[in-house]
C-alpha positions in Angstrom: 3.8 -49.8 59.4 2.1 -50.5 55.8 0.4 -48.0 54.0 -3.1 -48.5 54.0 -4.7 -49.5 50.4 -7.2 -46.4 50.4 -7.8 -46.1 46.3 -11.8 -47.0 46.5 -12.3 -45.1 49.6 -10.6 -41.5 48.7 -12.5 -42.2 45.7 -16.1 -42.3 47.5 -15.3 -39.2 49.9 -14.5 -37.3 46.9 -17.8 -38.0 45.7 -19.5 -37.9 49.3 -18.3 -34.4 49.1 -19.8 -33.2 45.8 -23.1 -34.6 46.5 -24.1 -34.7 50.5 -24.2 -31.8 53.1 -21.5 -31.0 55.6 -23.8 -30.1 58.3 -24.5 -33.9 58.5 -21.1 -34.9 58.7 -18.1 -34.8 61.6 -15.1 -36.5 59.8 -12.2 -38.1 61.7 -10.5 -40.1 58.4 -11.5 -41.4 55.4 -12.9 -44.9 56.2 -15.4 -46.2 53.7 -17.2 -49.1 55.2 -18.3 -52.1 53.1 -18.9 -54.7 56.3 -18.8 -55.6 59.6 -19.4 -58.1 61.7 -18.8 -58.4 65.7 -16.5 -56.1 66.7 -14.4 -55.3 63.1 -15.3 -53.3 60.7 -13.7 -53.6 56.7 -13.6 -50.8 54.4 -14.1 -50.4 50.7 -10.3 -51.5 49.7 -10.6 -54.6 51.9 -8.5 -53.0 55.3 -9.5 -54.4 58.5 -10.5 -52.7 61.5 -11.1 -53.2 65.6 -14.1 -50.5 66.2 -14.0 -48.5 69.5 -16.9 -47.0 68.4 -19.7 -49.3 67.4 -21.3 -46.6 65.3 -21.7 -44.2 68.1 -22.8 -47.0 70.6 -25.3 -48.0 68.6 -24.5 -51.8 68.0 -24.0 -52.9 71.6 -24.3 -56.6 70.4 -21.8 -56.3 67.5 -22.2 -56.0 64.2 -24.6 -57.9 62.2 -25.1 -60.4 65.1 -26.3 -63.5 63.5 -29.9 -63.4 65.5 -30.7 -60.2 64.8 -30.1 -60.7 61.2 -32.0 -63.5 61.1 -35.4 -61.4 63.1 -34.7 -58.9 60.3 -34.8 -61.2 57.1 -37.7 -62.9 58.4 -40.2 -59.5 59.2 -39.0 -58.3 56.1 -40.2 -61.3 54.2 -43.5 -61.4 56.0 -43.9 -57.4 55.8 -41.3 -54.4 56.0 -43.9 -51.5 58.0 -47.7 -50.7 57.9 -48.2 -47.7 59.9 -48.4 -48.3 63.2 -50.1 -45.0 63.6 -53.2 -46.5 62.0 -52.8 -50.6 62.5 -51.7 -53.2 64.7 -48.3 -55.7 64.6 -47.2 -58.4 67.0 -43.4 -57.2 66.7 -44.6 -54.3 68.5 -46.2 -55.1 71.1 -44.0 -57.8 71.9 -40.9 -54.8 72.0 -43.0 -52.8 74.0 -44.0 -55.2 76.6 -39.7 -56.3 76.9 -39.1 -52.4 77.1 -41.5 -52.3 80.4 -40.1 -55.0 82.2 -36.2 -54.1 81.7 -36.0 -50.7 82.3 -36.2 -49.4 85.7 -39.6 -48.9 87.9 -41.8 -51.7 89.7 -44.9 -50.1 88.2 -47.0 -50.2 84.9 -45.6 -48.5 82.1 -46.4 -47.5 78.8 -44.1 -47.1 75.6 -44.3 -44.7 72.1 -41.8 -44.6 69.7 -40.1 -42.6 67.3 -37.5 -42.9 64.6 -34.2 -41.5 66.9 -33.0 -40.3 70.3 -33.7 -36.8 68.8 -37.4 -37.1 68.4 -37.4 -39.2 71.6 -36.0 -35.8 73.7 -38.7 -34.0 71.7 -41.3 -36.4 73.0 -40.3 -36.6 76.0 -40.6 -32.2 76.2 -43.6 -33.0 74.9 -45.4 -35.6 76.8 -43.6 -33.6 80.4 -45.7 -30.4 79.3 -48.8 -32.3 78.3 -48.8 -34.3 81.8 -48.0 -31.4 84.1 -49.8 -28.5 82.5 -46.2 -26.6 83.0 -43.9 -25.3 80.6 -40.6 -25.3 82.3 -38.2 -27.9 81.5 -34.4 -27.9 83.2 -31.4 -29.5 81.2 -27.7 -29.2 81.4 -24.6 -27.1 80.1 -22.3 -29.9 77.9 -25.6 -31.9 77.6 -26.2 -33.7 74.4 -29.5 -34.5 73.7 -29.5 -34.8 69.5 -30.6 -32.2 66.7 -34.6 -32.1 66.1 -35.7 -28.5 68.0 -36.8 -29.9 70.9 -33.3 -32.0 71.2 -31.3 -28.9 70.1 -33.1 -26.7 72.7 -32.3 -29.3 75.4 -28.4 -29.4 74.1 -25.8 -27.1 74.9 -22.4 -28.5 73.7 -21.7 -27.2 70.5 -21.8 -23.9 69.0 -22.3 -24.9 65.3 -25.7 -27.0 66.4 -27.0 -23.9 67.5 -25.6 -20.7 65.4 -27.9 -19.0 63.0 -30.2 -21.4 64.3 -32.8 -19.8 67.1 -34.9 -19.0 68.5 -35.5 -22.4 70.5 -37.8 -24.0 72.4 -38.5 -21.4 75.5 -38.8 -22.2 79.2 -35.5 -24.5 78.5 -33.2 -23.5 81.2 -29.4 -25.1 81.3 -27.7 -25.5 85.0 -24.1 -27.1 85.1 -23.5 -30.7 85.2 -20.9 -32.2 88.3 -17.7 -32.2 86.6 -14.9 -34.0 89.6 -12.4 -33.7 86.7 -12.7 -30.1 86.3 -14.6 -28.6 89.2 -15.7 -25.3 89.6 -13.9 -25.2 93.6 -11.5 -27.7 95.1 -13.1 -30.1 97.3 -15.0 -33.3 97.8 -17.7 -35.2 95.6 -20.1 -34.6 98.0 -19.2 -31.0 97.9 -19.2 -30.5 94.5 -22.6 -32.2 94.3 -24.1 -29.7 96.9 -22.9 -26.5 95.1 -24.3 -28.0 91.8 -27.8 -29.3 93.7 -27.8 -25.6 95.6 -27.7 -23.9 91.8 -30.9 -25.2 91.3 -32.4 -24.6 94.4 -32.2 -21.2 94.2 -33.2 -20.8 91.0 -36.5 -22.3 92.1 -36.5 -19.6 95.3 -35.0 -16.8 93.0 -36.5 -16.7 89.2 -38.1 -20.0 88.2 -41.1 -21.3 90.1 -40.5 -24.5 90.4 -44.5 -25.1 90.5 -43.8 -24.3 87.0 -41.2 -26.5 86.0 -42.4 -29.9 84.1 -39.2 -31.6 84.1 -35.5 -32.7 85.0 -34.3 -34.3 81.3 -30.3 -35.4 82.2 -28.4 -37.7 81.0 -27.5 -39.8 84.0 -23.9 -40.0 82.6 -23.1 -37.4 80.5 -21.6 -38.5 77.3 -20.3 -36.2 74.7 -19.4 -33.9 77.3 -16.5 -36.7 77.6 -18.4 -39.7 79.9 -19.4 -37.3 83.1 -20.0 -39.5 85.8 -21.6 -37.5 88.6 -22.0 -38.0 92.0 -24.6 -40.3 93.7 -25.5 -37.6 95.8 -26.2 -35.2 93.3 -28.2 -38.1 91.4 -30.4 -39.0 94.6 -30.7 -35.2 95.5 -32.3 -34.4 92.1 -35.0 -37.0 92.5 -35.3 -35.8 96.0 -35.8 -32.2 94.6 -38.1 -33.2 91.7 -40.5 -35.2 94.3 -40.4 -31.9 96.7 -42.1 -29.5 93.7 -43.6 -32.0 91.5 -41.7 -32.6 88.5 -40.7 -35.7 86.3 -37.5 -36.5 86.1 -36.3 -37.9 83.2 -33.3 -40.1 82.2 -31.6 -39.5 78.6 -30.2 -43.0 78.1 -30.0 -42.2 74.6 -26.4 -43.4 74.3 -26.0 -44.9 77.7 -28.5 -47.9 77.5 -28.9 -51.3 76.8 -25.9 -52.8 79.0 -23.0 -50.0 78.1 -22.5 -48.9 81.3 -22.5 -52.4 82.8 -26.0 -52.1 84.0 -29.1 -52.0 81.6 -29.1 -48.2 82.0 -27.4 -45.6 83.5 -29.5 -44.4 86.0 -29.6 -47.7 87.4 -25.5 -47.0 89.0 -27.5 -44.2 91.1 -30.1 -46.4 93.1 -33.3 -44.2 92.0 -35.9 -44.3 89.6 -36.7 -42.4 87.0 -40.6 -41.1 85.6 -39.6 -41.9 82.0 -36.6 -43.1 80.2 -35.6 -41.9 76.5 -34.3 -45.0 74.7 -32.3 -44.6 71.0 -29.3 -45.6 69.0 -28.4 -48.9 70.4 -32.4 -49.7 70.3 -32.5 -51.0 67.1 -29.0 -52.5 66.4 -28.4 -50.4 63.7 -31.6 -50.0 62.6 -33.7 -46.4 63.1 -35.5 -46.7 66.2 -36.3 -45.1 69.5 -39.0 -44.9 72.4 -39.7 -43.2 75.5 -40.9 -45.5 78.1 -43.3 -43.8 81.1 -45.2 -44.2 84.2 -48.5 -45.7 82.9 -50.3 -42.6 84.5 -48.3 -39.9 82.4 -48.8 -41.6 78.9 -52.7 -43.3 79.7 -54.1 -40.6 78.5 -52.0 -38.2 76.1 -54.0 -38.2 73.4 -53.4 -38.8 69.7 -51.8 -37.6 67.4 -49.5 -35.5 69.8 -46.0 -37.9 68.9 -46.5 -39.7 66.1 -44.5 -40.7 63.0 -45.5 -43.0 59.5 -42.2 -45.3 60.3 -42.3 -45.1 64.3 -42.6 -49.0 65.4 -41.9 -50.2 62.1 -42.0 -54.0 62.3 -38.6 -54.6 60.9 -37.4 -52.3 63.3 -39.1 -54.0 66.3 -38.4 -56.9 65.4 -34.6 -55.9 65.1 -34.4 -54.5 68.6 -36.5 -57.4 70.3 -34.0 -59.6 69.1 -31.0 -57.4 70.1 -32.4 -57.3 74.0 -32.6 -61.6 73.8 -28.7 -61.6 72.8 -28.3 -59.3 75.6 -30.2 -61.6 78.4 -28.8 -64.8 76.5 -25.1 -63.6 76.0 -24.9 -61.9 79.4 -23.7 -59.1 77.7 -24.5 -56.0 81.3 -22.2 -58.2 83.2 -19.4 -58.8 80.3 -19.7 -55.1 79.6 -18.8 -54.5 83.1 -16.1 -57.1 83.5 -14.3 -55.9 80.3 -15.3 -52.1 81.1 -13.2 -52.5 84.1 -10.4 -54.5 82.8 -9.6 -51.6 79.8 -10.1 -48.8 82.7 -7.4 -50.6 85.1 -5.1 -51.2 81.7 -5.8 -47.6 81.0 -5.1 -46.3 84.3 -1.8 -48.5 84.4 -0.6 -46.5 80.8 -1.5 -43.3 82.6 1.6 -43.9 84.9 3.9 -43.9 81.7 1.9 -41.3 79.7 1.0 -38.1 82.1 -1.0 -36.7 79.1 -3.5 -39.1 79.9 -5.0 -36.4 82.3 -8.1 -39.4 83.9 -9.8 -41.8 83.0 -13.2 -42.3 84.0 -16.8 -44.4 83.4 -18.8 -47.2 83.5 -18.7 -50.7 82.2 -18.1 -50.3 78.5 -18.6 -46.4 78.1 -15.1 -45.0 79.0 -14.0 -41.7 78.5 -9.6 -41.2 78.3 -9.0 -37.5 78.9 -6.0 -36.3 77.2 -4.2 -32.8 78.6 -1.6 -30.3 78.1 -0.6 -30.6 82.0 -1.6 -32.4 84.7 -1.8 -29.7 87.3 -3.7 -26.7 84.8 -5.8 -29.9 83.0 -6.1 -27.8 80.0 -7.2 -29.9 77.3 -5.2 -31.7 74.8 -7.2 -31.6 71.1 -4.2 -31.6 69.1 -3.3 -34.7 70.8 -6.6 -36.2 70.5 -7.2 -35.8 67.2 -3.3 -37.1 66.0 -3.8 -40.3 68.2 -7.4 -41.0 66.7 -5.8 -40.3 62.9 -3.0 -42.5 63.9 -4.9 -45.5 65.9 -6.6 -45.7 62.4 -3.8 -45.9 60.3 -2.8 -49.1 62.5 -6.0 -50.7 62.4 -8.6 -49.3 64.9 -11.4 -47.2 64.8 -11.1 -44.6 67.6 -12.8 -41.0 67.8 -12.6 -38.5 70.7 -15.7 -35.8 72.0 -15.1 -33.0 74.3 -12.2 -31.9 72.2 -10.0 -34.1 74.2 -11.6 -37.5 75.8 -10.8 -40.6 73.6 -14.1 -42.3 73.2 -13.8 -45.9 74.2 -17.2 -47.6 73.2 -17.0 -51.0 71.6 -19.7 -53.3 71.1 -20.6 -55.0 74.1 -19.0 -58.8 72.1 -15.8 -57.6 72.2 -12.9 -60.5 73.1 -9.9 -59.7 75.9 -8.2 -60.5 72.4 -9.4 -58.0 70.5 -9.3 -55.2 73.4 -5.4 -55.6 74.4 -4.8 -55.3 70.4 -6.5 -52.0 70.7 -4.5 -50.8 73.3 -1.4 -52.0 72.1 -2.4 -49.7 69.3 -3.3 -46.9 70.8 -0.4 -46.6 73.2 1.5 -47.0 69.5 0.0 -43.7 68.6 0.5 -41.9 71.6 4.3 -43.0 71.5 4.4 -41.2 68.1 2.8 -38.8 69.0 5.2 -37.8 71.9 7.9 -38.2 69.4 6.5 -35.8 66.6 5.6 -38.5 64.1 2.4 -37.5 63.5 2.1 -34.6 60.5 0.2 -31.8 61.2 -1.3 -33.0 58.2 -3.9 -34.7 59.9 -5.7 -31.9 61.7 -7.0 -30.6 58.1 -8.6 -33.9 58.0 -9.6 -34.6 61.7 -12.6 -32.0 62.5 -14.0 -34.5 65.5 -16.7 -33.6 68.0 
């Protein structure tokens, strides 16, 4: 394998370093991008990259997708943003009224935005409280919801987004999520659902009225948490208990949406509907952008100015994501997403006969989670592995990150080629064969922090 040609990019970190905060930062390797385009990325000395990651499923259509580009140059040549807050643009409304008809619900719907999924989760806390006169709110252990207070309250996956930093948010109670992988008891989905759905029951009979609680937030599949897939059951007996006391539920498809799961969103692999859905990264292509989209009757009258933001709509923006959901419809991108999605899961599954440290894989359409462990029986997490494979997938030409400590993160944009995907796996089962045979320094692991 060539050494990579890193000069201009060392050289940048070194100066990242000196100038910018860690807190903001969760390094896997040294890559300095310059450009990308599709599904490759190239860095500052000119190496060439597949991307598993599409800057953390945010650019479901590829990078710099020749329409969007185009929707970009030309708002920003009529006008880059006039507060929406105070004024009225076309690019808006014209996002908003795509945002009602393609997310779930046969009913009228209204949108607000916001600059990211975090202020989306804290809109969304918001406009539930607001609507219901209650306080309560229910979220779930592993959740990841962002890092605004309303979004950090809601989280609970990492204990340096939340040390030295309370108090939160009150009346934000945390119940487990359905883990099949790693259960809590041996037995069946179904099972497992019902001891999960039961939690919350009696917490409602027990200590938290559930007259009192506004709403469900969940992430319909749970994705830093290592792409949780839950049950049906559970799903459909969570609207079920939300309709019996009242309370919104609410789908976090913050990271989920927009055709990565081989549906538009998440929730949609669960046959209910949601009260609200919180929409981010992959909203605006790249560009900052979010929205919560609700029941007409929960946003008709909230009144102003409860959620909102100078930038929030900005036209460029808008304009941006409008034309990201047109590739999407004219590209058939959902249904390619789930075609490729369950090509790399059955090629995958086929290296996790060779390679028993791949301990499951599991997912939906192009959001795939590859859980690396120790042994197959205890399932005890494999980070060290993780982290060496992502460090070495690089060095060989792909960008590949792992959350959970141990579940490779398989998100590319939505464009990617059968070409490009089998090159990536050729590349990755490279990296787990060196690993195996103790090629990998230790080295790496002062470098790798990962999520």
């Amino acid at each position: 394998m060539k050494p990579l040609n890193l000069e201009h990019c060392l050289r940048t970190v070194e100066a990242d370093k000196a100038v910018l905060c860690s807190a903001a930062r969760v390094p896997y390797y040294p890559l300095v991008v310059k450009k990308a385009r599709g599904s490759w990325v190239e860095d500052a000395d000119g190496n060439r990259y597949i991307d598993f990651l599409a800057s953390a499923a945010a650019v479901n259509v590829g990078h710099c997708h020749p329409k969007v580009v185009e929707a970009v140059r030309e708002q920003a040549e009529a006008f880059m943003s006039y507060t929406a807050v105070y004024m009225y643009h076309e690019p808006l409304v014209c996002l908003s009224e795509t945002l009602c008809r393609i997310t779930p619900g046969d009913f009228p719907k209204r949108v607000i935005y916001g600059l990211s999924g975090s202020d989306a989760n804290d809109g969304a806390i918001k406009l539930a409280r607001w609507t219901t006169g209650r306080s309560k709110i229910v979220a779930f252990q592993r959740s990841y919801h962002g890092s605004t207070y309303g979004a950090l309250s809601l989280s609970s996956l990492s204990l340096p987004m939340r040390r030295r930093m309370g108090p939160f948010l009150p009346e934000v109670y945390h119940f487990p999520y359905p883990d099949t992988f790693r259960p809590p008891f041996s037995g069946t989905d179904e099972d497992i659902a019902d001891y999960h759905l039961d939690l919350i029951r009696r917490a409602f009979a027990d200590y938290i009225p559930g007259e009192e609680v506004a709403a469900v937030i969940i992430e319909p599949i749970q994705g830093d948490a290592g792409i949780l897939v839950p049950p049906v059951s559970f799903m459909k007996g969570l609207r079920s208990l939300c309709d019996a006391h009242g309370i919104l539920l609410i789908a976090e498809e913050v990271q989920q949406g927009f055709g990565r799961t081989g549906k538009w969103f998440g929730i949609e692999h669960f046959g209910i509907v949601p009260d609200a859905v919180i929409l981010g990264k992959a909203l605006g292509s790249g560009l900052p952008l979010s929205a919560i989209v609700a029941r007409e009757d929960l946003m008709a009258d909230w009144d102003a100015p409860a959620h909102c933001f100078t930038h929030a709509g900005n036209a460029v923006c808008c304009a941006a994501a409008y034309a990201s959901v047109q590739v999407i419809e004219e590209e058939g991108l959902v249904a390619r997403s789930e075609e490729m999605g369950n090509y790399l899961m059955e090629r995958f599954r086929a290296l996790q006969d060779s390679y028993p440290l791949i301990g499951d894989v599991r997912g939906k359409g192009l959001s795939i989670g590859v859980d690396l462990v120790k042994d197959g029986k205890t399932r005890e997490r494999h980070g060290e592995a993780a982290a060496k494979i992502c460090y070495q997938a690089w060095q060989k030409g792909l960008l590949l990150s792992f959350f959970s400590g141990s579940v490779l993160r398989i998100q590319p944009p939505l464009v990617i080629t059968r070409e490009e995907a089998d090159r990536a796996l050729e590349i990755i089962e490279e990296a787990m064969r060196d690993f195996l045979a103790g090629r990998i320094s230790d080295e790496v692991l002062k470098t790798v922090k990962g999520w």
